[in-house]
N, C-alpha and C positions, 0 to 999 in steps of 0.2 A: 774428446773434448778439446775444443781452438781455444788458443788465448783469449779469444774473443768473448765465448763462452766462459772462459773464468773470472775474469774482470766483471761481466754481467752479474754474476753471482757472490763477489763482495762487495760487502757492504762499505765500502770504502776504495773510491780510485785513486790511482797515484797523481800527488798535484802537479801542475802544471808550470813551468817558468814562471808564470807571472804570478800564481797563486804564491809559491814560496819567495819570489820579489816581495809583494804585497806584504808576507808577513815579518819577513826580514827591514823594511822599513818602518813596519809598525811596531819591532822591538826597538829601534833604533830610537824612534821617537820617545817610548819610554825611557830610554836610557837620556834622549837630551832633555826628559823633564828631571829623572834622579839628579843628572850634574845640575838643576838648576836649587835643588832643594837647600836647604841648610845644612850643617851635619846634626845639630837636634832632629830635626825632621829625619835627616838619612838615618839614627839609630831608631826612629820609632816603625823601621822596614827590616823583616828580618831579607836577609839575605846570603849568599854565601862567601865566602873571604876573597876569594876573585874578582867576585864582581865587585867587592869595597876595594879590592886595591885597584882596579880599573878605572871606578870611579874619585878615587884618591888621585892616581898618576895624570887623570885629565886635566886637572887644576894646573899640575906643570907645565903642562904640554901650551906653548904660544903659536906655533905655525898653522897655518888654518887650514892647509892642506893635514897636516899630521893629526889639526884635533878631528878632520873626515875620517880620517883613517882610525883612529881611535875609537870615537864611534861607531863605527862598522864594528870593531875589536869589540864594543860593548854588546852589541847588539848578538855576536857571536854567542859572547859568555852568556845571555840572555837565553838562549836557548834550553840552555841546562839548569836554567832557575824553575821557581814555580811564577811563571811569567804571570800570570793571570790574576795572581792576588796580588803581586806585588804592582802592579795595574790600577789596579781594585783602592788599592793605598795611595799608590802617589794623587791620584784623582781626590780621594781625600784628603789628601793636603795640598792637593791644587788652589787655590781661591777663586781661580777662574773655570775650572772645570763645573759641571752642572752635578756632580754628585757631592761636591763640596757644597754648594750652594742648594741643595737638596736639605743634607743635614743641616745647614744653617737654619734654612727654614723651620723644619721640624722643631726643631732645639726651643726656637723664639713659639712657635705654637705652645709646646709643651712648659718655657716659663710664663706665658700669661694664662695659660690654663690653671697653673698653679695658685697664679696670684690673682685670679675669676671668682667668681660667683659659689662654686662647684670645687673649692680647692681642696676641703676635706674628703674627696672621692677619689680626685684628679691625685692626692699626694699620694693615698695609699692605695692604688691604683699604680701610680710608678713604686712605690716602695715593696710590692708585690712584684715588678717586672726587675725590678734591680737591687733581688737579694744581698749582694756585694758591696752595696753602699757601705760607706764608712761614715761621713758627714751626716748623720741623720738630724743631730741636733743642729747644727749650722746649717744646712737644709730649711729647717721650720725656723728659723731664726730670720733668714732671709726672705723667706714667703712673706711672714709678717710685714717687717720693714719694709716691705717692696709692696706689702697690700697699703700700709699709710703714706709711703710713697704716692702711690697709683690717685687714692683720694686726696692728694693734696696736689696732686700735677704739678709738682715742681723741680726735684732733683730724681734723677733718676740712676745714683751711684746702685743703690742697694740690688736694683733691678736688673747691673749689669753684672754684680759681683753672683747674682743668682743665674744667670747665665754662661759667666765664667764655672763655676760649679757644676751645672749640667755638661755645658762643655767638655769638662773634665771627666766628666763619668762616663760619658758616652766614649769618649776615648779611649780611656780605661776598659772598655767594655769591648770594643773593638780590638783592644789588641794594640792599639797604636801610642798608648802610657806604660809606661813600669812600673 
């Protein structure tokens, strides 16, 4: 059996220069979205102590050549993370990525469905998907208000405090709250 023949035979070839370029910039890029996060945001990423002091020591770092260089450095330690969910996360706290604005959507579907027609369905209907709530009474508290809200079309504090609350729970929920 030739080399030939065994490369044929897994399921997997070895990559290529540019494949591992490609991926290596595309850690890189995650790492210059982490430096752009806040550090509330950076604790709600689990990560490992390397890469927080990596991402720690870049804020020092002024020369624009050294912060390239750093970044490469980040993208190294990136290797050994669980790349993919920590991906997964920053994008959610992206505001301009589309899976942040994905959940935003959702969110805002799921508080007018509440404060709808259908709300007695639509609530325990979530209260059956999000066993772990804590808020249930302030929950129904805010539906209300945000349903007399809704029929008066005039302020709409309550409707966003019920938003802020979903918000939070989906977070929560996600892994990205304490």
């Amino acid at each position: 059996m030739t080399d030939f023949d065994q490369l044929e035979n897994d399921d997997e070839l070895p990559k290529s220069k540019s494949q591992v370029k490609r991926e290596m910039d595309a850690l890189q890029e995650v790492g210059k979205k982490l430096l752009s996060l806040s550090k509330n945001q950076l604790k709600k990423i689990e990560m490992s102590d390397t890469l927080k002091d990596a991402i720690e020591e870049s804020g020092r770092i002024k020369q624009n050549e050294a912060k390239r260089r750093h970044l490469q450095y980040i993208g190294r330690v990136m290797r050994t993370e669980d790349h993919e969910t920590i991906a997964q996360r920053v994008a959610l706290l992206d505001t301009t990525s589309a899976a942040y604005n994905k959940l935003f959507h959702q969110l805002e579907i799921k508080r007018d469905a509440l404060i709808g027609e259908n709300s007695k369905e639509v609530l325990s209907q979530y209260l059956d998907d999000n066993p772990n709530l804590e808020e249930i009474q302030l929950l129904r508290q805010l539906i209300r208000l945000s349903q007399k809200e809704a029929s008066q079309e005039g302020n709409t504090s309550n409707r966003k405090k019920l938003f802020r609350l979903l918000r939070e729970a989906e977070e929560k929920r996600l892994g990205l709250k304490g």
